[in-house]
C-alpha positions in Angstrom: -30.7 59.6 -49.1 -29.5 57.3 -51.6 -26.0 56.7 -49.4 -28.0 56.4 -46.4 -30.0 53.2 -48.0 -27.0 52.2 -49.1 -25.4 52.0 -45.6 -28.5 50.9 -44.0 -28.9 48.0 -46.5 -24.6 47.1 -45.9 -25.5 47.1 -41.6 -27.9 44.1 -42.2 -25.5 42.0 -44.1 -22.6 43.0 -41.8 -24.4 41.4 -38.7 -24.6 37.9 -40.1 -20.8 37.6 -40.3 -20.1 39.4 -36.4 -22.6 37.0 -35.3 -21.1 34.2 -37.1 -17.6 34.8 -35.7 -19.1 35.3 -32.1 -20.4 31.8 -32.3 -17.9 30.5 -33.7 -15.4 31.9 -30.9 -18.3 31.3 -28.1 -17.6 27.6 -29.1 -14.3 27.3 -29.2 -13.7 28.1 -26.1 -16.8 26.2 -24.9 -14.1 22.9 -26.8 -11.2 24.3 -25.0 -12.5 24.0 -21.5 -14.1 20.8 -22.3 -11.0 19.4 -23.5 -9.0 20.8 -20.5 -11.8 19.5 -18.2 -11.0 16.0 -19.7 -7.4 16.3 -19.7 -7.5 16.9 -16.1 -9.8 14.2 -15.0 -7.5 11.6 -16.6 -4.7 13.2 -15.3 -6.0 13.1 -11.7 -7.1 9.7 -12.3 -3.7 8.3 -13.1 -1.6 10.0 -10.5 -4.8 8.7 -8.0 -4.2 5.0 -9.7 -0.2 5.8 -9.2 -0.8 6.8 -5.6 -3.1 3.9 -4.5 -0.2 1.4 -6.8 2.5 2.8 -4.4 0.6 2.1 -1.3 -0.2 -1.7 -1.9 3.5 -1.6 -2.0 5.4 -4.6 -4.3 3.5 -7.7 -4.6 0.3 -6.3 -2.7 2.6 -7.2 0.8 1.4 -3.9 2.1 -2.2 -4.4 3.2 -3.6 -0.8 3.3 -7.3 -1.7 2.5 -8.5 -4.6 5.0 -11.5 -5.2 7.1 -11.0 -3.4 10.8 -8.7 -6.2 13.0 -9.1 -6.8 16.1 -6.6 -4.9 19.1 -4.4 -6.8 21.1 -2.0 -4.9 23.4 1.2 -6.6 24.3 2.6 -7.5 27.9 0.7 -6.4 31.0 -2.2 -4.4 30.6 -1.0 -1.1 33.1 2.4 -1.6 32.3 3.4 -2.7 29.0 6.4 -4.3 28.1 10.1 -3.6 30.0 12.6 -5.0 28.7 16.6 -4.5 28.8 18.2 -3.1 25.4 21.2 -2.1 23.5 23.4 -5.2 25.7 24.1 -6.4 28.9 26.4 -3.8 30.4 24.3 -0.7 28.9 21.9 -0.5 32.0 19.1 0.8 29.8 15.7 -0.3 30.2 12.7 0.2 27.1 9.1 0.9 28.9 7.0 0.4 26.0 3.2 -0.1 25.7 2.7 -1.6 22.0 -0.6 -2.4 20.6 -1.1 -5.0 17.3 -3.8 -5.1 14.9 -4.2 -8.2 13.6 -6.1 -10.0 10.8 -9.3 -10.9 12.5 -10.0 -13.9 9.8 -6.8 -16.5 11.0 -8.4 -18.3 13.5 -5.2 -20.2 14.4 -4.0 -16.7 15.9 -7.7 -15.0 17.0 -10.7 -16.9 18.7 -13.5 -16.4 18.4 -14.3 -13.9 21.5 -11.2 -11.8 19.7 -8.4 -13.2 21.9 -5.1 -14.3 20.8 -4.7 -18.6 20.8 -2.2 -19.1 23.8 0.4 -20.2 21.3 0.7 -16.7 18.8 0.6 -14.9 22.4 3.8 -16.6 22.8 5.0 -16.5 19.9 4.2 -12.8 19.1 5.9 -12.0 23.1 8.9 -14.2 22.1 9.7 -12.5 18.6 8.7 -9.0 19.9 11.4 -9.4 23.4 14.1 -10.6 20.8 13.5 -8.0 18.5 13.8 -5.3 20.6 16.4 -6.6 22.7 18.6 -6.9 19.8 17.7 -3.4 18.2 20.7 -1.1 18.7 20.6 1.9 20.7 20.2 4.4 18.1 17.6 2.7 16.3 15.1 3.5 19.3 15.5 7.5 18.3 12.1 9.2 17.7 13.1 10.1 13.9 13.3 6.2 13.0 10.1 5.5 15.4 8.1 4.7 11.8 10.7 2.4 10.6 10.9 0.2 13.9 7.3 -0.4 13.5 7.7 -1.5 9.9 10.7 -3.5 11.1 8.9 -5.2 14.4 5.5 -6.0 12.1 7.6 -7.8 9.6 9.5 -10.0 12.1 5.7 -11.2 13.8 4.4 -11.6 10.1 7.0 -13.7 9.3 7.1 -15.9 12.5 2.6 -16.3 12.4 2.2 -16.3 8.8 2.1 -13.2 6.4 -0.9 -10.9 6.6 -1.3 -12.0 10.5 -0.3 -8.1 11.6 -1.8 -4.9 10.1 -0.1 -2.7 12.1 1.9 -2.1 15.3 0.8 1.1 17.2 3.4 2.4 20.1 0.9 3.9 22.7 3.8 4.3 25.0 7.1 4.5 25.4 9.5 5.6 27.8 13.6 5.0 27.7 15.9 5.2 30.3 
């Protein structure tokens, strides 16, 4: 009876230190996956900073974030624009149907009612005939379609001011 006490008495004083060390474990892994939930929100929060640093592109030329501009589509409203490319003697003709968004706050360029002022319509026709008359053949391939749209709204930017284009949109095109 006297080992039984004995053991009964050593259970009590056992329990303390389990419980101890399952606290203690309980919250260190309660630290661990706070400090892995904090490692990852700065993480994701850098690359997101990163990612939205790329996009503005250098100098903030590259307006991603801008109020909604206002639509203008190019040449005839059925048809579009036809013009000749790739040189006199190639005999192809470019059918294409090109919509602008443009910065709604230059009022030398939109009126009020959202038209373009007579002279940036002829201005934006004039530089958008040249430039794609004077793209090569090649450069018209569906592959490079993203690049002649960076291409044709850096030509009108630099002829009506920068920040005058958003973006060019091709809602057509057909060459033959």
């Amino acid at each position: 009876m006297a080992d039984e006490e004995k053991e009964a008495a050593a259970a009590p004083a056992g329990d303390p230190k389990k419980k101890t060390f399952i606290i203690l474990i309980v919250v260190l892994v309660l630290v661990g996956l706070a400090l892995a939930a904090g490692i990852a929100l700065f993480v994701s929060q850098k690359m997101l900073a990163d990612v939205n640093t790329e996009q503005m592109g250098s100098g903030g030329s590259d307006m991603r974030f801008h109020d909604t501009g206002v639509f203008i589509k190019l040449g005839d409203p059925k048809e579009g624009i036809l013009v000749n490319v790739g040189g006199p003697r190639s005999n192809k003709f470019l059918k294409v149907s090109l919509v602008l968004e443009m910065n709604p706050n230059k009022k030398d360029i939109i009126t009020e009612t959202g038209a373009l002022q007579p002279i940036a319509d002829t201005k934006i026709l004039d530089t958008t005939m040249q430039f794609l008359r004077s793209t090569k053949l090649e450069d018209f391939d569906a592959t490079k379609q993203d690049e002649l749209k960076k291409q044709l709204k850096d030509q009108l930017n630099a002829e009506l001011g920068g920040g005058s284009v958003y973006e060019v949109y091709i809602t057509s095109f057909l060459l033959q």
